[in-house]
N, C-alpha and C positions, 0 to 999 in steps of 0.2 A: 587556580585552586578549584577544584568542586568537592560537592559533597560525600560524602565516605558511601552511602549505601547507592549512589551511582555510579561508585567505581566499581563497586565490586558486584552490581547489575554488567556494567561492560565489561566485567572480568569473564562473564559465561559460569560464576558459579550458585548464581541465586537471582530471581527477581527483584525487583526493586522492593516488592512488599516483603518478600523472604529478607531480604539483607536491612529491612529496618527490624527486623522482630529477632534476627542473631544479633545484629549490635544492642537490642534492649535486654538480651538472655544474659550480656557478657560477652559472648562467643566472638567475640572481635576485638583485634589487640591492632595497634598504630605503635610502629616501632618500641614494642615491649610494652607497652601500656594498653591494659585494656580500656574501651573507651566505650560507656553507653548511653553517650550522649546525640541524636539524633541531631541532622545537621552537620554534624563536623565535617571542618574541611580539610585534604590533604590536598598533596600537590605528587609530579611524578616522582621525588626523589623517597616519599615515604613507604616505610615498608608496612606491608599490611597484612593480616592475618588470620585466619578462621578455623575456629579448634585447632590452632600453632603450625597451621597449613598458611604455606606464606603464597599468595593469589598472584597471578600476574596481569598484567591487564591487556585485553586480546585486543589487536590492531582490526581498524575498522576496514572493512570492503563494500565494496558497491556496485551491483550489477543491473544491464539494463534488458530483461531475456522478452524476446517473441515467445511471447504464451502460443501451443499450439491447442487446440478440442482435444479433448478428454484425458484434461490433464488437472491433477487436485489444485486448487492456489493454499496449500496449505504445509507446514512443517513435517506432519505426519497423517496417517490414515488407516484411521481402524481394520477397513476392507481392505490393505493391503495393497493401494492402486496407486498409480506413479504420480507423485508431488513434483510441486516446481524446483521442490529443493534437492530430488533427486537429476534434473539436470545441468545442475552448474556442478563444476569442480573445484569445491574448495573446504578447508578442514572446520573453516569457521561456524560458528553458530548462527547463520543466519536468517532473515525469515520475510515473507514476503512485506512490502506494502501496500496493504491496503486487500484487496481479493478483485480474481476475475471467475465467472461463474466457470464450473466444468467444461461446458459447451462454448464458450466465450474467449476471444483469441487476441491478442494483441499486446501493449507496453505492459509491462511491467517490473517495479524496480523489485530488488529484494536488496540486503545491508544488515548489519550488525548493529546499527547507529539509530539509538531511539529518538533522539534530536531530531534527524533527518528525515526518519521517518513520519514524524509527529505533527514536522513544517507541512507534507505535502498532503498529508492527511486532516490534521484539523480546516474544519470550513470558515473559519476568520482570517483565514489567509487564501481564499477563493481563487484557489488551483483550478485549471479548464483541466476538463477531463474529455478529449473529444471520440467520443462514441461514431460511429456508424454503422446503420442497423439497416438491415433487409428483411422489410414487412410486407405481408401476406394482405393485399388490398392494395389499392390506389388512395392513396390519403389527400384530405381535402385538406385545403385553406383555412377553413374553420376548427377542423380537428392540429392542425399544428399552430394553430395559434393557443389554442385550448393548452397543447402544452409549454409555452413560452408563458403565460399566465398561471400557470400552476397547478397542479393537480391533487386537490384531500383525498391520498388513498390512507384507512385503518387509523384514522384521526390526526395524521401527519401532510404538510403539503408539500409534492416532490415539483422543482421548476427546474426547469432546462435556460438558461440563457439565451441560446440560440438554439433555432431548429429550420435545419435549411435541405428542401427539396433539392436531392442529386440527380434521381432518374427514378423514369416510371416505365415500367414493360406492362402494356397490354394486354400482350399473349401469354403472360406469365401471371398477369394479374400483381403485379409486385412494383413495390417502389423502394428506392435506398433514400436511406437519408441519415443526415448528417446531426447530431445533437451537441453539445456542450453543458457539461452538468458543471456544478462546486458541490454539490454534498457527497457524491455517491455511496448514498445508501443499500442496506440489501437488496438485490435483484431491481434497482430503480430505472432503468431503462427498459426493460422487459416491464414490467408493472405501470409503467407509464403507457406505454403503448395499448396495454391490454387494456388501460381505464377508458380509454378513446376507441376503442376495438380493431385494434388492430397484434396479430400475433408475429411473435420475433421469430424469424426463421434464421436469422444469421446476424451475430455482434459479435463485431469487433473495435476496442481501444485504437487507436489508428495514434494519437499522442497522450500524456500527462504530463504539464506545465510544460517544457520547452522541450521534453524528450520526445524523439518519433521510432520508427523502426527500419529509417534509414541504413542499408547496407547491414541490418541486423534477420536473416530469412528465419521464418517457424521454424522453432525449437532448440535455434542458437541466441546465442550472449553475448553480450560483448561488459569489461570494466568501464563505470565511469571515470571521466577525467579528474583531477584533482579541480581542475578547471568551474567543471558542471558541480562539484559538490562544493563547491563556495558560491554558486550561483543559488543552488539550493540557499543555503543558508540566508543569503541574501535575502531573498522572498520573506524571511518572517517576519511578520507586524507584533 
């Protein structure tokens, strides 16, 4: 059983906030009967209906796509520039989790499934997000410790769990390195960086929680398992 204005959320024809404000209009009938009681539960065999349009409920999908640079992470795009959603193939309504910056390349899930989504996104369920960034400097000891401690940028404090020196070039004046975040907030690895002075030249997600982009190359996809998406679920506290 779940609730009536979740269904007809994963139906693809209203949000969750729209589909509690037509079940409080009336505008929603449960096998003949209008129903506008918030809450209600139905199950799959019930029929259900929105101004006497009977809703069907859209099967969930799950993709795991190599974000490539200068690609939206978003559904759509005022400027008209190509979104993540314009490279997978499928009729579903579905939408990223979570965001990677435009310049920014690596895992990312997208799915139709707000549950799913919500697991790997809320921060009480501290999903590793593993970043690695190519910065402009030789970073010190002190400066990466600075970020494993945390850092008040704009009255907020962003921390990295780990942060582990990969390589340092010289001659190039550059070092990579490796982070792990649980919040990721907007632009928090670049903003981290840049509180310590040091500027992002190159980020990429390399995993989120147990997914990597193993035999997945920039700008292809591959389906999750049914397997991985009960793994998901598993994770939630």
């Amino acid at each position: 059983m779940e609730r009536l204005q979740k269904v007809i959320a994963s139906s693809g024809k209203a949000s969750r906030r729209k589909a509690e404000e037509l079940i409080l209009q009336g505008k929603v009938k449960v096998n003949g009967e209008i129903v506008t009681e918030l809450g209600t539960k139905v199950n799959n065999t019930d029929k259900i209906e929105i101004d006497n349009e009977l809703i069907t409920k859209e099967e969930k999908e799950y993709y795991l796509l190599n974000k490539p640079r200068g690609i939206i992470t978003s559904t759509t795009d005022e400027k008209n520039r190509k979104t993540v959603i314009d490279l997978i193939k499928t009729t579903a309504r579905i939408y990223p989790v979570g965001r990677l910056d435009y310049d920014t390349t690596g895992v990312l899930l997208l799915t139709n499934d707000g549950e799913f989504a919500n697991i790997l996104m809320h921060p009480k369920n501290n999903i590793d997000k593993v970043y690695v960034a190519k910065i402009k400097g030789i970073i010190t000891g002190a400066d990466i410790n600075k970020l494993k401690n945390g850092i008040t940028i704009d009255n907020e404090v962003l921390t990295a769990t780990k942060v582990k020196l990969k390589k340092v070039d010289s001659k190039s004046n550059t070092s990579i390195v490796q982070l792990i975040i649980h919040e990721g907030k907007n632009h928090q690895v670049k903003r981290m960086f840049s509180a310590v002075g040091y500027e992002v030249l190159k980020l990429k997600r390399e995993k989120l929680a147990f997914f990597d982009l193993k035999n997945v190359s920039s700008g292809k996809y591959r389906k999750l398992t049914p397997k991985e998406v009960a793994k998901v679920y598993s994770m939630k506290k």
